[in-house]
C-alpha positions in Angstrom: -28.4 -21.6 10.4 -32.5 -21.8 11.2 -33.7 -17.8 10.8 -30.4 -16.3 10.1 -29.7 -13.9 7.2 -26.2 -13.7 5.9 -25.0 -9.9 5.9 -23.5 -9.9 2.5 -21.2 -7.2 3.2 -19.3 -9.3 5.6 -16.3 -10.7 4.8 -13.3 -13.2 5.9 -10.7 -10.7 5.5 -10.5 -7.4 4.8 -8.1 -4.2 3.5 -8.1 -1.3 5.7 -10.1 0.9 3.5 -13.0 -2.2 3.2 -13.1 -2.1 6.7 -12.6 1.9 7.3 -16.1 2.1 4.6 -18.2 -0.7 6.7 -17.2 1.3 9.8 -18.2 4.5 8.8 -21.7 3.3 6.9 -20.2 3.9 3.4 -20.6 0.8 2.3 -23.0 2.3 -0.6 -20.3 4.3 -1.9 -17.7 1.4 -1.7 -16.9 1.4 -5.7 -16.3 5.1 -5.4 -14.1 5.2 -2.4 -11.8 2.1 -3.2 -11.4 3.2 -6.5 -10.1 6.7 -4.8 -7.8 4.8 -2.0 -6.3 2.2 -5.1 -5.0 5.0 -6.9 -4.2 8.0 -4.3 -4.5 6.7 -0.7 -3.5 9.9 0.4 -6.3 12.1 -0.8 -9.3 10.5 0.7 -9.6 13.5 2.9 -9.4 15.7 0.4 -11.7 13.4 -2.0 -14.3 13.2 0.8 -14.7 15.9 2.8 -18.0 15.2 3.3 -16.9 12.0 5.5 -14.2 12.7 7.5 -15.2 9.2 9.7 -13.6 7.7 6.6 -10.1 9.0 7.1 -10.1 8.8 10.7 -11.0 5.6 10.9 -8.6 4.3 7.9 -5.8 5.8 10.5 -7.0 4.2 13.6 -6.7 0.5 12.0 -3.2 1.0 10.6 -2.8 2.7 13.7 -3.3 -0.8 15.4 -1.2 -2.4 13.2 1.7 -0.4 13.5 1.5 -0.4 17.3 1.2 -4.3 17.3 -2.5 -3.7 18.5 -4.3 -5.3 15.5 -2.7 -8.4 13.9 -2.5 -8.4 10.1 -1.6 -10.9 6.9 -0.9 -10.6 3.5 -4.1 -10.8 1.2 -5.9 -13.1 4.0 -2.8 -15.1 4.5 -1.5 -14.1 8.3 1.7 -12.9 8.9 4.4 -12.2 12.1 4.0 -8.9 13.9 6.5 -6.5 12.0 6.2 -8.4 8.7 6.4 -5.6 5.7 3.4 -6.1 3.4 2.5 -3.9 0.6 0.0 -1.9 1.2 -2.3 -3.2 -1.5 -1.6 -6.5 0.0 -2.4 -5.6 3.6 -5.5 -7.5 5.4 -7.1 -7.8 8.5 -9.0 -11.0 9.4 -12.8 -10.7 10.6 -12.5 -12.4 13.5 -9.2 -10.3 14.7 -10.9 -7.3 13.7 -13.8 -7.9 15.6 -11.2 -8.7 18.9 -9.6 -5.5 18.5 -12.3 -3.4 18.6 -14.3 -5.4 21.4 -11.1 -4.3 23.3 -10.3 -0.6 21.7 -14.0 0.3 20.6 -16.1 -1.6 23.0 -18.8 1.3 22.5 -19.1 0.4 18.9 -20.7 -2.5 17.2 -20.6 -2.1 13.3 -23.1 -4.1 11.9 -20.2 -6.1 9.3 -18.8 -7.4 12.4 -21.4 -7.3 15.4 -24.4 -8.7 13.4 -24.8 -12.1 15.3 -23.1 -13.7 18.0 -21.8 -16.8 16.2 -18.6 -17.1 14.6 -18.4 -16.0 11.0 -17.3 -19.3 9.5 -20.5 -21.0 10.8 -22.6 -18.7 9.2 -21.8 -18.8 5.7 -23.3 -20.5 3.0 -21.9 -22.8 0.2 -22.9 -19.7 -2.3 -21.3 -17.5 -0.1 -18.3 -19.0 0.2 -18.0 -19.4 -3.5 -18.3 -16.1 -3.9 -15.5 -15.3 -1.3 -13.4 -17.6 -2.6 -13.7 -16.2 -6.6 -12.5 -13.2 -4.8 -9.8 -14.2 -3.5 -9.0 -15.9 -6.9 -9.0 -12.4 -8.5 -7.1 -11.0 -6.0 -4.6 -13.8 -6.3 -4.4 -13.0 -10.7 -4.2 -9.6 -9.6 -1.4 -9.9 -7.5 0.3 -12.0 -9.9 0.2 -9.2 -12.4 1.7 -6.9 -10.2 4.3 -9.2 -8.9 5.5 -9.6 -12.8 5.7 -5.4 -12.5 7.5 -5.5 -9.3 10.4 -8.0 -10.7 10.9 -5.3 -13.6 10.8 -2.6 -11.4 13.7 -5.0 -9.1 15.7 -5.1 -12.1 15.2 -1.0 -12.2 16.4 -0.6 -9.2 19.2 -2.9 -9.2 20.3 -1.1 -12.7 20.5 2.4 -10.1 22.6 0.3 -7.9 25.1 -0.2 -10.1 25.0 3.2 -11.3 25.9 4.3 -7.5 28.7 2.2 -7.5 29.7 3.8 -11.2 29.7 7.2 -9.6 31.1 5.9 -6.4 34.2 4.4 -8.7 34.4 8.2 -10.6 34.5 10.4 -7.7 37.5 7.9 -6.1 39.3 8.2 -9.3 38.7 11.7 -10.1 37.9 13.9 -7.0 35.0 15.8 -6.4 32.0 15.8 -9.5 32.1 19.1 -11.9 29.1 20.7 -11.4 28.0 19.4 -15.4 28.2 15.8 -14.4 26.4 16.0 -10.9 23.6 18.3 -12.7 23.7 15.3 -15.2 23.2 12.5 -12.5 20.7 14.5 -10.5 18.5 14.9 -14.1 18.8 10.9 -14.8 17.6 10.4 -11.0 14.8 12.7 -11.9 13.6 11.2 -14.7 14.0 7.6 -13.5 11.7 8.4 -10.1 9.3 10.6 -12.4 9.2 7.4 -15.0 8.5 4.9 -12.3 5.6 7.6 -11.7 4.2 8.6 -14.7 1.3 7.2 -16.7 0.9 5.3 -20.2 -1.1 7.6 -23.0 -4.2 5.2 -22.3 -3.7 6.1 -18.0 -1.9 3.1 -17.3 0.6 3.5 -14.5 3.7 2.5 -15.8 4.9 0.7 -12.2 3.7 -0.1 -9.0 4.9 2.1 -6.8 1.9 5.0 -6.1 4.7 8.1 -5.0 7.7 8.9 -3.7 8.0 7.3 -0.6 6.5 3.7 -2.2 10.2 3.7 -3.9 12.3 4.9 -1.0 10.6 2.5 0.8 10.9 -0.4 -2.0 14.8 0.7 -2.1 15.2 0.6 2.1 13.5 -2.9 2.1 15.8 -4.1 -0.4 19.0 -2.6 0.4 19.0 -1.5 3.6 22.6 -2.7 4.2 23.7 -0.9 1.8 25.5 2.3 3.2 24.3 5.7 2.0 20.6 4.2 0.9 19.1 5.6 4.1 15.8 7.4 3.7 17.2 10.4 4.8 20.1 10.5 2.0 17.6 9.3 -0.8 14.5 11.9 0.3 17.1 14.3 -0.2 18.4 12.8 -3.3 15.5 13.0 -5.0 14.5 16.3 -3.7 17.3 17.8 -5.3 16.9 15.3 -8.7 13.6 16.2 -9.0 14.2 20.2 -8.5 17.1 19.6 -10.7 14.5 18.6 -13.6 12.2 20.8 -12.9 14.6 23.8 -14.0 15.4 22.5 -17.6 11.9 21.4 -18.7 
């Protein structure tokens, strides 16, 4: 390691947006920017107009990943191609990172990944590594936190399951809903997506799931067996819950 400087912005592993930021030069403003991508992923382009590298380059990595370009894991663990991974989970090894864009992007050397020609792993330090690995820790309590959230929200979930097969069980017995009871089921839809949504007094998101589609998607991955859960049938569901709602507040 005679003469070499460790670039401290480089990393083992990284989530899309830590890599998208290092890309791009951002790497200044990377308290700013993953603090916008944590909480609204999909407003970085709005949030930063003044970097649209930032959002294009975000989309070519997951991109990659979705096309089976770029192979991925599950906070530094890999994972099989065509794994699902929550996308706070997602991460892209430096060394598979650095592959795919020698092969994709052999114009571009970013300085996090092109700074010397050795292999990352002999370049760190013991201090480094430490440092790396109390990350990881963090990420690992952090995850733990939000896998307790996730079982509750499971448990949510499986509670609207049985409510299906409730109304399932009443429209056999009795025919077609009234109008009064499907407005009723469409408003308890309504408020159980906009709960799962919604914020504690202090700003404290009451669940995991970011929007919409985080819960379709949470409902498809866990019941996608289940006939009439497709995303089509439960975009529209909610559409009309949440429009429902909307009229009586």
């Amino acid at each position: 390691m005679s003469g070499y400087v460790f670039n401290p912005h480089t990393k083992i592993f990284y989530r899309p947006i830590d890599a998208a930021l290092r890309w791009c030069n951002l790497i200044h403003y990377e308290a700013q920017i993953v603090q916008a991508a944590w909480s609204a992923p999909e407003s970085l382009t709005a949030r930063f107009p003044q970097w649209p590298c930032l959002h294009a380059t975000t989309e070519k990595i997951y991109d990659a990943i979705r096309n089976g370009e770029l192979p991925y894991g599950c906070l530094g663990i890999s994972v099989p191609m065509g794994t699902f991974v929550e996308p706070y989970q997602l991460t892209i090894r430096h060394s598979d990172l650095r592959h795919w864009m020698e092969i994709y992007y052999p114009d571009q050397k970013p300085s996090f990944l092109f700074e010397s020609g050795r292999d990352i792993h002999e370049k760190i330090s013991l201090g480094t590594f430490l440092a790396l690995q109390a990350d990881r820790d963090a990420l690992l309590r952090e995850l733990n936190t939000l896998q307790h959230h996730h079982q509750d929200m499971l448990v949510d979930l499986q509670a609207i399951g049985i409510e299906r097969d409730d109304l399932k069980a009443i429209v056999k017995t009795h025919g077609q809903l009234s109008e009064r009871s499907e407005l009723t089921y469409e408003n308890i839809i309504g408020a159980l997506v906009n709960l799962f949504l919604d914020h504690s007094p202090a700003g404290k998101p009451l669940s995991v799931f970011k929007n919409q589609a985080a819960i379709v998607d949470a409902i498809i991955a866990r019941y996608r067996d289940v006939p009439g859960l497709s995303k089509r049938t439960l975009d529209e569901k909610f559409a009309a819950a949440n429009r429902s709602l909307k009229k009586r507040k």
